[in-house]
VEXDRENFI-799580 format. One record per residue: residue number from 0; residue in three letters; x, y, z of N, C-alpha, C in turn. Coordinates in nm, 4 decimals. Layout:
residues N
R  pos  code       n.X       n.Y       n.Z      ca.X      ca.Y      ca.Z       c.X       c.Y       c.Z
R  NUM   ala         X         Y         Z         X         Y         Z         X         Y         Z
...
//
This chain:
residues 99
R  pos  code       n.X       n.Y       n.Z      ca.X      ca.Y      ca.Z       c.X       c.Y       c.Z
R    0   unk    1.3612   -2.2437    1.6525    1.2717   -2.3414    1.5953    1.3535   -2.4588    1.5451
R    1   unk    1.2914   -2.5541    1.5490    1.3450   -2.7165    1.5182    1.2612   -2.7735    1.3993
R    2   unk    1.3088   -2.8519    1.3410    1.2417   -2.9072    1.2241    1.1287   -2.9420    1.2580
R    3   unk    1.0907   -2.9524    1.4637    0.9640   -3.0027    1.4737    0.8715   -2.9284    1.5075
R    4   unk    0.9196   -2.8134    1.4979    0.8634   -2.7070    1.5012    0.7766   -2.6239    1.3525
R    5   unk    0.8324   -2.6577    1.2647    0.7356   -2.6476    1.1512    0.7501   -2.7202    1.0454
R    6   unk    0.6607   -2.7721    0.9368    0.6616   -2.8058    0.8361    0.6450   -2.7726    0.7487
R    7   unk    0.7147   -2.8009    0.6076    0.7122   -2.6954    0.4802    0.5808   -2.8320    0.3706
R    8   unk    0.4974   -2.7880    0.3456    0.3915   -2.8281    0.2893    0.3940   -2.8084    0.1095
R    9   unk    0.5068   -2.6866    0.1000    0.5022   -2.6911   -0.0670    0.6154   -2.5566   -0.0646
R   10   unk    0.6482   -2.5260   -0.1979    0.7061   -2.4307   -0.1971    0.6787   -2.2910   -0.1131
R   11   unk    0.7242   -2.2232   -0.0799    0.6236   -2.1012    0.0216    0.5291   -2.1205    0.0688
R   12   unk    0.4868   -2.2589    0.1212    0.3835   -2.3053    0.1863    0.4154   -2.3786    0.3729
R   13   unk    0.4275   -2.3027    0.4491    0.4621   -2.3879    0.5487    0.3669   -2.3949    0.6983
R   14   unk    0.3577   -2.4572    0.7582    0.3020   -2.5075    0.8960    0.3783   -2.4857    1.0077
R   15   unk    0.3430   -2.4004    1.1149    0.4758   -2.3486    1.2090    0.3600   -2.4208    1.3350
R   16   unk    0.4493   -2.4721    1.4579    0.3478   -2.5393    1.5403    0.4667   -2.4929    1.6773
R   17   unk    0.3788   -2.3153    1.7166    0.4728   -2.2329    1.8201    0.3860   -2.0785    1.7970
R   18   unk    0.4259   -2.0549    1.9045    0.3699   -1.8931    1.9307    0.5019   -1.8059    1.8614
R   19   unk    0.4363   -1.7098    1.7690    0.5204   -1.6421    1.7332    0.5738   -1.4967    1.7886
R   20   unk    0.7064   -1.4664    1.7823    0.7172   -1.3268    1.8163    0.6800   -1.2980    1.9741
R   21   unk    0.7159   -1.4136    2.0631    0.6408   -1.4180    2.2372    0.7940   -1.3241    2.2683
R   22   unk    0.7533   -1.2265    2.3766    0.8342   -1.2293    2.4413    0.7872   -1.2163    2.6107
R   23   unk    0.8425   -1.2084    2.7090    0.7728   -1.2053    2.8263    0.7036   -1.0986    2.8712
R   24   unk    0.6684   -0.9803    2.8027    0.5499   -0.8712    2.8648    0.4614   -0.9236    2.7909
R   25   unk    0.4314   -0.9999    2.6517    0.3681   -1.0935    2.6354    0.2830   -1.1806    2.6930
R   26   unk    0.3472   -1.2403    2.7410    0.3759   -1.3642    2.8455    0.2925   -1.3697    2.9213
R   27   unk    0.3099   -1.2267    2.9679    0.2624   -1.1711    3.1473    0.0705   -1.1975    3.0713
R   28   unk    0.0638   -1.0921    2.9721   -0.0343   -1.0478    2.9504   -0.1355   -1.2051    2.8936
R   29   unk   -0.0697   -1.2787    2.8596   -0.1440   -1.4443    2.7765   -0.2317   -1.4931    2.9259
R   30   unk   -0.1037   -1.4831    3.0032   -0.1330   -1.5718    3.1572   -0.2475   -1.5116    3.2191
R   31   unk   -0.2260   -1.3436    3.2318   -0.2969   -1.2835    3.3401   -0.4065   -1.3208    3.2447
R   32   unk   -0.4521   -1.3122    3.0948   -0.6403   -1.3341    3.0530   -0.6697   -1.4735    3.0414
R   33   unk   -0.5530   -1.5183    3.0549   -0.5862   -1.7116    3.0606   -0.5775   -1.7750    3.1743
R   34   unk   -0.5532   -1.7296    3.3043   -0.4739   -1.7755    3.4158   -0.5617   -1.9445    3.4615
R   35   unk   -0.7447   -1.9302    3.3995   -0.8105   -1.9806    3.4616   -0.8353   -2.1204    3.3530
R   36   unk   -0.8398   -2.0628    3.2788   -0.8034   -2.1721    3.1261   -0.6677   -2.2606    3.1663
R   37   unk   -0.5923   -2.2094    3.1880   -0.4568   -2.2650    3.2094   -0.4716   -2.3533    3.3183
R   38   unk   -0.4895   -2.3161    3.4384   -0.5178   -2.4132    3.5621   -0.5850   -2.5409    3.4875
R   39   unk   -0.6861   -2.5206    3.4565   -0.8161   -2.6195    3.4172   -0.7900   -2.7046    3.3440
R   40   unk   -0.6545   -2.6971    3.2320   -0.6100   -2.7641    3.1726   -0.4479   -2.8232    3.1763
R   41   unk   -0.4679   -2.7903    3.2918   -0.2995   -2.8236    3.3575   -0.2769   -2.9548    3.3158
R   42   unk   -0.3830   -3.0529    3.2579   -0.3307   -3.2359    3.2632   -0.2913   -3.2222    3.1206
R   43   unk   -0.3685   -3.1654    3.0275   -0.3235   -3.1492    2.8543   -0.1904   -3.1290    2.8448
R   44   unk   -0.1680   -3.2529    2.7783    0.0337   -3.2070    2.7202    0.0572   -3.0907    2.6536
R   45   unk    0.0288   -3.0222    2.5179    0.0168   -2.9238    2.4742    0.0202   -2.7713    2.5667
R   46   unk   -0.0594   -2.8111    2.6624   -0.0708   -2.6440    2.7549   -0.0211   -2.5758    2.8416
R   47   unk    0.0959   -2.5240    2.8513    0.2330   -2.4974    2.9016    0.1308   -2.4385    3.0278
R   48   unk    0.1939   -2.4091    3.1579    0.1867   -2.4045    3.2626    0.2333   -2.2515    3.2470
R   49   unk    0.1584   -2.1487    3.3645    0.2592   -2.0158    3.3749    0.3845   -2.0889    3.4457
R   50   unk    0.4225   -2.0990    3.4572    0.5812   -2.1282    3.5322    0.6871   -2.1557    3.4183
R   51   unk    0.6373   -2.2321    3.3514    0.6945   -2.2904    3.2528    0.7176   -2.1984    3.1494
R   52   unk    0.5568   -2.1232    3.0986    0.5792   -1.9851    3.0252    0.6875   -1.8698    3.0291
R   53   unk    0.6794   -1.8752    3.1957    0.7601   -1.7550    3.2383    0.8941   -1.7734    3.2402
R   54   unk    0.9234   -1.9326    3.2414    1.0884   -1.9100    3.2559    1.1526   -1.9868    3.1403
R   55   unk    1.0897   -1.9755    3.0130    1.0994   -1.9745    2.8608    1.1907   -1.9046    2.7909
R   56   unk    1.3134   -1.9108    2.7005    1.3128   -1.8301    2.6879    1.3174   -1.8120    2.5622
R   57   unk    1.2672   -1.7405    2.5364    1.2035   -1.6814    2.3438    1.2768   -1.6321    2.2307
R   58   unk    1.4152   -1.6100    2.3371    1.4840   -1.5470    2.2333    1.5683   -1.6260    2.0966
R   59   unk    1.6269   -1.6901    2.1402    1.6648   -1.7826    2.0154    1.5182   -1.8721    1.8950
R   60   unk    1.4013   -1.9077    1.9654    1.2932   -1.9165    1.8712    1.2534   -1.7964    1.8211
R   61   unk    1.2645   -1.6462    1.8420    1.2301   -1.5151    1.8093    1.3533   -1.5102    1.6510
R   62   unk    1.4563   -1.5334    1.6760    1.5883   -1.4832    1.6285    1.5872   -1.6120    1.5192
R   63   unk    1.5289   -1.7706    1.5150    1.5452   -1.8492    1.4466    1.3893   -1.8061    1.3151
R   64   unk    1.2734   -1.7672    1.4232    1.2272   -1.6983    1.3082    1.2249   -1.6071    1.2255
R   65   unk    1.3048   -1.4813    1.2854    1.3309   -1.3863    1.1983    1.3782   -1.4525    1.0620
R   66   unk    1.4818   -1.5003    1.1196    1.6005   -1.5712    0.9561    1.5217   -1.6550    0.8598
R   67   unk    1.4271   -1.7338    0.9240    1.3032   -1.8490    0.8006    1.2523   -1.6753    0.7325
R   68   unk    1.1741   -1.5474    0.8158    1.1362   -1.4862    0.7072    1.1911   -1.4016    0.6427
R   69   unk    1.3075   -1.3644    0.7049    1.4267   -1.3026    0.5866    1.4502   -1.3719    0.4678
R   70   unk    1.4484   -1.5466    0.4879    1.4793   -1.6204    0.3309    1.3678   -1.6837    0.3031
R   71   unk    1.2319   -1.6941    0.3634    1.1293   -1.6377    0.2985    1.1017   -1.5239    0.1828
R   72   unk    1.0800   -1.4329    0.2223    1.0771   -1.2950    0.1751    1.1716   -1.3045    0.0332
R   73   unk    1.3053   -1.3807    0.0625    1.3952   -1.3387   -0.0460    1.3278   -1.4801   -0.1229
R   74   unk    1.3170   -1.5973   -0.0787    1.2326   -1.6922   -0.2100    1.0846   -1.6222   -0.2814
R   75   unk    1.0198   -1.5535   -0.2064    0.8748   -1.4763   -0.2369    0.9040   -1.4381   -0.3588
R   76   unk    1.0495   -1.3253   -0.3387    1.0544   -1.2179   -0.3981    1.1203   -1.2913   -0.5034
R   77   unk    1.2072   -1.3431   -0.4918    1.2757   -1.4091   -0.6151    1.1412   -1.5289   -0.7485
R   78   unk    1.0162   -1.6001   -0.6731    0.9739   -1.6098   -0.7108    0.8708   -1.5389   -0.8120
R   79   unk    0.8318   -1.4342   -0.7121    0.7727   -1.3116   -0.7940    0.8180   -1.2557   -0.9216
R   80   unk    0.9658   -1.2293   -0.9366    1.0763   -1.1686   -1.0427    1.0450   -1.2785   -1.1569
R   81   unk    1.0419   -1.4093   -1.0794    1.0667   -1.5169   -1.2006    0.9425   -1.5047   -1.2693
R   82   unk    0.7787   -1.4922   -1.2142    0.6632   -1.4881   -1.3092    0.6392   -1.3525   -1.3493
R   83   unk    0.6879   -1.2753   -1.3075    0.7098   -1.1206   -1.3980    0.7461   -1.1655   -1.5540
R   84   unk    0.8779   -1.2100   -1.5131    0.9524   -1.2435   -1.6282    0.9151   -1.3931   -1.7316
R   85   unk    0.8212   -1.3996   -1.6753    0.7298   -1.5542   -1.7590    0.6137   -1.4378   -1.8143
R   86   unk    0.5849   -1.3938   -1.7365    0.4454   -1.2923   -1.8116    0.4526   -1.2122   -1.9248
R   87   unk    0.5882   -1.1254   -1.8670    0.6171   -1.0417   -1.9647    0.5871   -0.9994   -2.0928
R   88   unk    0.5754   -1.1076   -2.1611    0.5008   -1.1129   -2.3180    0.3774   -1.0978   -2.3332
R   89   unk    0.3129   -1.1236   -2.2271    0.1756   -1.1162   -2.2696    0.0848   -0.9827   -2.2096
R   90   unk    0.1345   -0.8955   -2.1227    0.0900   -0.7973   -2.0996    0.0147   -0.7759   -1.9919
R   91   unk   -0.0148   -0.6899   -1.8767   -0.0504   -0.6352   -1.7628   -0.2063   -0.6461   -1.7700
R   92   unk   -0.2730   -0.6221   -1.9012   -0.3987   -0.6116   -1.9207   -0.4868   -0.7419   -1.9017
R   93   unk   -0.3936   -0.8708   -1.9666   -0.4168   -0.9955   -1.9256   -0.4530   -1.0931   -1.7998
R   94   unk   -0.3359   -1.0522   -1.6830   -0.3616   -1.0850   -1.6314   -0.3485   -0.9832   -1.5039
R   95   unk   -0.4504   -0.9562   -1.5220   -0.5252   -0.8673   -1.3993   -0.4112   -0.7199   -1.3411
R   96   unk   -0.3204   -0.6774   -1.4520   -0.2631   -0.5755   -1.4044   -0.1834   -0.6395   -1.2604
R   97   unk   -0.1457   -0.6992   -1.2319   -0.0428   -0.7698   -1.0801    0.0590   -0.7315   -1.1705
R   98   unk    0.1508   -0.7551   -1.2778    0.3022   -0.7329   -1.3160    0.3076   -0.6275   -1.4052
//
């Protein structure tokens, strides 16, 4: 993924503009229930072609997203710790038992 590939909208808030997690038995399976959709819209910039699909290759956008939600996950979580620890004083009963 490329910066133009998604946009971050706010803290843990982001816009990804890509199929996630494709790999080609995937692929096979998008084309073979779309094959006719796809033709029909062969002039649309946006609508990748099977040819084009098929000789894609996914792995480095697969491997660039893993890593956004590995340090995802660790901002989530680190955010989470931080309003635990803002709550703390006031008690579980307050606000809805979450900490």
């Amino acid at each position: 993924m490329s910066e133009a590939d998604y946009r971050e909208y706010g803290k843990l808030v982001y816009g990804f503009q890509c199929h996630m997690e494709f790999k080609h038995e995937l692929v096979e399976l998008l084309i073979e229930n779309s094959e006719a959709g796809l033709s029909e819209r062969s002039s649309h910039r946006f609508i990748q072609q099977p040819e084009l699909l098929r000789n894609s290759d996914y792995k480095v956008m697969n491997e660039n997203l893993f890593l956004f939600l590995d340090k995802f996950v660790i901002e989530y979580l680190k955010t989470a710790i931080t309003l635990q620890a803002g709550f703390s004083h006031i008690g579980s009963r307050h606000i809805g038992g979450f900490f």
